[in-house]
N, C-alpha and C positions, 0 to 999 in steps of 0.2 A: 457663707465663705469666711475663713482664716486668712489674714494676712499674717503672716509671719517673716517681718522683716525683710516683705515685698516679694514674698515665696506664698503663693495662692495654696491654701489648703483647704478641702473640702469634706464636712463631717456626712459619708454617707450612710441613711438608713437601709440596714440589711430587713430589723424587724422589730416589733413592739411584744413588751411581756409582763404582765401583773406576775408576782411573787411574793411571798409572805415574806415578810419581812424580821421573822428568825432564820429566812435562809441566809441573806444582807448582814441582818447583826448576829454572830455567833450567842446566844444565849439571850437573845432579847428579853427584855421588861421593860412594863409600862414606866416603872417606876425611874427607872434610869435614861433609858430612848426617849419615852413619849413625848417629853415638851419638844425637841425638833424633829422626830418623827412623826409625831401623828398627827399632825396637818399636812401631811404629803401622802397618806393611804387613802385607798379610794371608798367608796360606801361596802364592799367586801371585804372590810382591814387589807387589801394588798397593797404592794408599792409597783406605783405602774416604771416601767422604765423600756430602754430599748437595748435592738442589736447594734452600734454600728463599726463601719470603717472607716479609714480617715486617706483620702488623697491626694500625692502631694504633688504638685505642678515643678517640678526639678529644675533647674537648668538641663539638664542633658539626658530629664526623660522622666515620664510617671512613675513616681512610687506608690506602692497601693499600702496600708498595715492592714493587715488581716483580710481573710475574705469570706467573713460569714458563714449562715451555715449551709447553704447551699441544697443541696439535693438531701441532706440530713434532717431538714426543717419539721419535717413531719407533720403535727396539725398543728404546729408553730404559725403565726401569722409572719412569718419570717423567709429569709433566702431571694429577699428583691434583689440584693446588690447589683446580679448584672442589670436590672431594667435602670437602675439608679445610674450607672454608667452610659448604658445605652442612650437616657434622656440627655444627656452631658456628647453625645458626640463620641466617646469614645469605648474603640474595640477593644477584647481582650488580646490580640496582639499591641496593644499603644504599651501594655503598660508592661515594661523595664525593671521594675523590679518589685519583689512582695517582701514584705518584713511580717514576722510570725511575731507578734507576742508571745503566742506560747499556743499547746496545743490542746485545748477545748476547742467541742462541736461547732461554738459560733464563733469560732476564730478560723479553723482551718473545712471545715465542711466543704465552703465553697471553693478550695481550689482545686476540685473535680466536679464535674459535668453531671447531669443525672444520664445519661450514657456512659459513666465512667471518663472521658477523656479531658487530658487538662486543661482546666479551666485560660490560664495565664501563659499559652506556651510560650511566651517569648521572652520573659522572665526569668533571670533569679531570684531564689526563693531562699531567702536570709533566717536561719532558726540557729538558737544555740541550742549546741552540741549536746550538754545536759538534758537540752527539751526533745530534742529528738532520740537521745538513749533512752530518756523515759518511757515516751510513747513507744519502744519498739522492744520495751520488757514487757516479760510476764505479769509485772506487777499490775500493767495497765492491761493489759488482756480479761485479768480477773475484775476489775473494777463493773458495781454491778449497772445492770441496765447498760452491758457493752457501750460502757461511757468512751473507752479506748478506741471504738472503731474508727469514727469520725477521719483520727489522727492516723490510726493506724495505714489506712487506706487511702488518704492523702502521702506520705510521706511514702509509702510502699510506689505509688505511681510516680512521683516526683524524682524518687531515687533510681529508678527504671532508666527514665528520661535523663538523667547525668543532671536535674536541674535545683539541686537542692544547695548549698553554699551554707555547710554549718559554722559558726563562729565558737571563740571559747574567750573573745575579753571585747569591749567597747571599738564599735569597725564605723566608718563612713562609711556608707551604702550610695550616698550621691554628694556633691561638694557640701550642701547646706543641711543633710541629712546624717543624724551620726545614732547607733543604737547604745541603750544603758542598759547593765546588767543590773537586772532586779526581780531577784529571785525574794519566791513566797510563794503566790498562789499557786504555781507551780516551780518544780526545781529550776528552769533555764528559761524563767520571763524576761524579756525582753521590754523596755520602757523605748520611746524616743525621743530626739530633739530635734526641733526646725530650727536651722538657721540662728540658734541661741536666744530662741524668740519663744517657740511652742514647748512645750512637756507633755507629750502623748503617753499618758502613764499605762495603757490599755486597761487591764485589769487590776492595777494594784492597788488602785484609790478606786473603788465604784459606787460612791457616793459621795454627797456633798459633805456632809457629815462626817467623815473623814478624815476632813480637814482638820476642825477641831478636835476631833475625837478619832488618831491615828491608830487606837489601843479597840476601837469595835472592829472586830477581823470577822470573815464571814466564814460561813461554816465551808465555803469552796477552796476557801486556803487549804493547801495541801500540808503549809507548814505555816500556820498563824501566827507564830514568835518571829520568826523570819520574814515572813511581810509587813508587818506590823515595823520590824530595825528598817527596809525598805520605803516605806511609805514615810518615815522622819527622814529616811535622806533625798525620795524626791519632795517633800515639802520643803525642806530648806533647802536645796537649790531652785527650787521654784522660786519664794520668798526671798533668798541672798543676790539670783541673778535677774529678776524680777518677769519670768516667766510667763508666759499664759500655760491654763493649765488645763486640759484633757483629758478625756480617758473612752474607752470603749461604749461603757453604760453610764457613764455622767449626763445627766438633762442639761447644765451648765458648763461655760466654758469662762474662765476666772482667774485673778489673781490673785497669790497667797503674801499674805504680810504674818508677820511675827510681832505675838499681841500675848503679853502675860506668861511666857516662857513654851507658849504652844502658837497656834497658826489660826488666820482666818482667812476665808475663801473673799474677796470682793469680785460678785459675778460681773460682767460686761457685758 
């Protein structure tokens, strides 16, 4: 558990995944990665890491960020999230409101059923406006290994349901919950803040390394020059308002200081 500023936050695991680690660093070399990469690959060069989601104890009601990948999971060791809730006490009606980082399989999968029905029906479902034009072009249709369905058929059910709440600039979602626009990995990511305490970056930092090194973009950036501008402005406000720091696939949760005209993570 997260304290953020006496706002209980909890990092849930949806699921676990080894991946190579030129998916992580765009263009990887030993030569340049390897001294802080490769003591973290396991005895198959991969980089083990996870799915999860992050939930936040509101004053005036749970908010969920993202909801794994659900009935998408496929031979993925993934899509726990509801037992992860269920062990916690809490139904998919508790929870009040979902915030979309953006729309990748392990983000939006699970906010449908493997029946089809919505997962969170009690819920608004917070996505910017960009991220939902995306997933609902042709561009993402064509994307291969129907990477677009995921989204596509969440948001087609959610938009059915009257329950979707697109945004287009930085909106409070609950008093101590407010979302950041931070576009890169995809066009209308969404980043968040607790209580001026947490920085839930979902996808835009997914590694530790990151921190130091803002400039290794992953080959899943849709736009790598643009996450990359991204990822320097949530490190410096991480680092200027002294943050703890988050993300979707992070193993660590830390704080960033400003050291030598770039960043370093000190984990907690």
């Amino acid at each position: 558990m997260l304290d953020a500023g006496g706002v209980r936050c909890r990092v849930l695991i949806d699921g676990w995944r080894a991946v190579s680690p030129r998916f992580v660093f765009r263009g990887y070399d030993d030569a340049v990665h390897g001294q802080l990469i490769g003591q973290h690959l396991d005895a198959d060069g991969m980089l083990p890491g996870r799915f999860s989601a992050l939930l936040i104890e509101a004053a005036d009601g749970l908010v969920l960020v993202d909801a794994g990948l659900g009935p998408f999971a496929g031979d993925l060791e993934a899509g726990l999230l509801p037992g992860e809730l269920e062990a916690l006490g809490i139904r998919p009606e508790d929870i009040r409101t979902v915030v979309l980082t953006h729309g990748h399989a392990d983000h939006v999968g699970g906010l449908v059923t493997h029946d089809g029905a919505i997962a969170f029906p009690a819920a608004r479902h917070v996505v910017h406006e960009r991220e939902l034009a995306y997933w609902r072009s042709t561009a993402a249709r064509e994307l291969p290994g129907e990477a677009g369905e995921p989204a596509r058929v969440a948001f087609a059910t959610l938009g059915q349901a009257g329950l979707l709440d697109p945004v287009d600039h930085d909106v409070e979602v609950a008093p101590e919950v407010r979302t950041l626009d931070a576009p890169g990995h995809t066009p209308g990511h969404l980043a968040v803040v607790i209580d001026d305490e947490l920085l839930w970056a979902g996808d835009a930092i997914v590694a530790a390394a990151n921190v130091p090194h803002p400039e290794w973009v992953s080959t899943a950036d849709m736009d790598p020059g643009e996450n990359e501008r991204t990822r320097r402005a949530l490190l410096a406000r991480a680092a200027d308002d002294r943050l703890l720091l988050g993300g979707a696939h992070l193993p660590v949760v830390g704080r960033v200081a400003r050291s030598d005209g770039g960043y370093l993570l000190d984990v907690v």
